[in-house]
N, C-alpha and C positions, 0 to 999 in steps of 0.2 A: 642291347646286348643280352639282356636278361630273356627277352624272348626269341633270341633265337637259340639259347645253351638249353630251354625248356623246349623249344622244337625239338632239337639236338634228340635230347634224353627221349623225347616223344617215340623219334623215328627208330632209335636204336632198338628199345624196348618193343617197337613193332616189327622186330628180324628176329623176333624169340622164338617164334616157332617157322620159318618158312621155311622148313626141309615139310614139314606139312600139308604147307600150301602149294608145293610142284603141281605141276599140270599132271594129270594123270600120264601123257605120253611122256613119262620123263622117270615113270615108275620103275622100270625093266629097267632102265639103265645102273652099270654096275660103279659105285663110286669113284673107281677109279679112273670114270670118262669124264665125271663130274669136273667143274673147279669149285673146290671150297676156300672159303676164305678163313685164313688163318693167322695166328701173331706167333710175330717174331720174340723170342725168351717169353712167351707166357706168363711166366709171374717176375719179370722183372719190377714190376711193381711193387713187390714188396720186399728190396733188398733190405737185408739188418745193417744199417750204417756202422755198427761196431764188428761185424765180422770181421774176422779174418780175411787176407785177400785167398783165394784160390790156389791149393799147393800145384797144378796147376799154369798157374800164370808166373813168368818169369821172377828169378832171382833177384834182377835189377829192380820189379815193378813193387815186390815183396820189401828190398831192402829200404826204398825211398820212402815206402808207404809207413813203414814203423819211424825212419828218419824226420818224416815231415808232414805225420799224417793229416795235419788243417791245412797244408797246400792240396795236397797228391789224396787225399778223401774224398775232397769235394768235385775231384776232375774224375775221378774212378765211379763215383756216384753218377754223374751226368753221361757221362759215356757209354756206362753198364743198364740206367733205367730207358727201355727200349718201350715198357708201358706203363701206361698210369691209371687205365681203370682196373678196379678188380677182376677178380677171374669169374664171379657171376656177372658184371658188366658185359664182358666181351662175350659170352655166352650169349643175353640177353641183345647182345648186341649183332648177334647171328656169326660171330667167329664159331668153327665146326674142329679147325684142325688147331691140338694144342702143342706147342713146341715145348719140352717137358725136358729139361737139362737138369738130371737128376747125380748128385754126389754125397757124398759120407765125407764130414770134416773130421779131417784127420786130427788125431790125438782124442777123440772123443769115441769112449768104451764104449756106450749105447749103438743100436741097433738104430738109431733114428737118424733118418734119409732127410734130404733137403733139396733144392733146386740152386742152381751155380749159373752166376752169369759176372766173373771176376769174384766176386764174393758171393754169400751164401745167404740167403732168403731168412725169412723172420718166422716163415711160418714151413710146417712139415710134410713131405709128402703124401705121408697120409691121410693128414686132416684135410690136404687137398684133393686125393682121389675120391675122400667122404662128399666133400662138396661138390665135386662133379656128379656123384654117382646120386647125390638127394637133386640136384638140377634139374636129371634125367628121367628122377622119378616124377616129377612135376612136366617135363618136355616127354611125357613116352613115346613121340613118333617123330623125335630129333633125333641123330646119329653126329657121334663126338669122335674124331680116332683122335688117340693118344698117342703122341710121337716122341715115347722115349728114347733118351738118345747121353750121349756125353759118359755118365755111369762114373765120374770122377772120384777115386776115392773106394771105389766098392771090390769090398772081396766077396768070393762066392759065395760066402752066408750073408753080406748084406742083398745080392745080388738074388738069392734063391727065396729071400725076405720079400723084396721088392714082388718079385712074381707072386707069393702065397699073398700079401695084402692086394695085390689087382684082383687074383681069382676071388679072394674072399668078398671084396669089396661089391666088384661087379658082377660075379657068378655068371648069372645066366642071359648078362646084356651082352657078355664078350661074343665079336664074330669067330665061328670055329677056323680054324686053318683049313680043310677038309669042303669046305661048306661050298657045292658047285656053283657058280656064277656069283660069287661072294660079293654081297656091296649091293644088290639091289636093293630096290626101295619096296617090291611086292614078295608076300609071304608064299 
């Protein structure tokens, strides 16, 4: 067992860079011919077991979950964790496309974004696009899209917040809109 969860981690850690290692006749193609493999809730993996459920998610599921939460916790937990390595795992592991279900827990004044899948992640959007973006600087000729998506919870300043932390973040890795044949792999 032991050797093959060390193959396991072997093989994964050797998909860390294969957008590098394409065949040269695979340069010109534009990403969206490509298939990339991608995870489904991306950071479900690090739900906060004490969150709140998702304003979001039904009334009934809201109600039970404060009523009985050591029943309806533990089934909300199981249902909702869709992954269990981290987000440098599945990089490492040659996942390319991140499924990025980003919300603003309600009743909370801060400006700080999280990821929602029933409940609401442990860790912050930010500190997660930091750790893509230091990844990338380690992977320079890997390509990530970020598939933000859901936006639970956000109003225009949180939302216009989100966008200035990607620009700042990623600067000059972001593909332009504009950019003709956008998505290939030759400069």
């Amino acid at each position: 067992m032991e050797g093959s969860l060390e193959r396991s981690i072997q093989l994964c850690q050797e998909n860390s860079q294969w957008m590098s290692q394409l065949p040269e006749s695979l340069w010109n193609v534009p990403l969206y011919n490509l298939s990339l493999p991608g995870s489904h809730d991306t950071m479900s993996y690090c739900l906060d077991k004490v969150s709140p459920v998702s304003e979001n998610e039904s009334k009934l599921l809201k109600f039970v979950d404060k009523c009985a939460p050591c029943i309806v916790r533990p089934i909300i937990m199981k249902w909702s964790t869709t992954q269990v390595q981290n987000l440098t795992e599945q990089l490492n592991a040659g996942i390319r496309y991140l499924d990025l279900r980003i919300a603003h827990k309600s009743h909370d004044p801060s400006m700080d974004l999280y990821f929602v899948h029933m409940i609401y992640t442990s860790v912050s959007v930010e500190d997660t696009l930091w750790e893509i973006s230091e990844w990338l600087q380690s992977h320079p000729w890997e390509v990530v899209i970020l598939a933000c998506r859901n936006f639970d919870g956000l109003s225009r300043n949180h939302h216009c917040h989100l966008v200035s932390c990607i620009k700042q973040i990623f600067h000059c890795k972001l593909c332009p809109r504009d950019l003709q044949g956008a998505g290939a792999f030759s400069s």
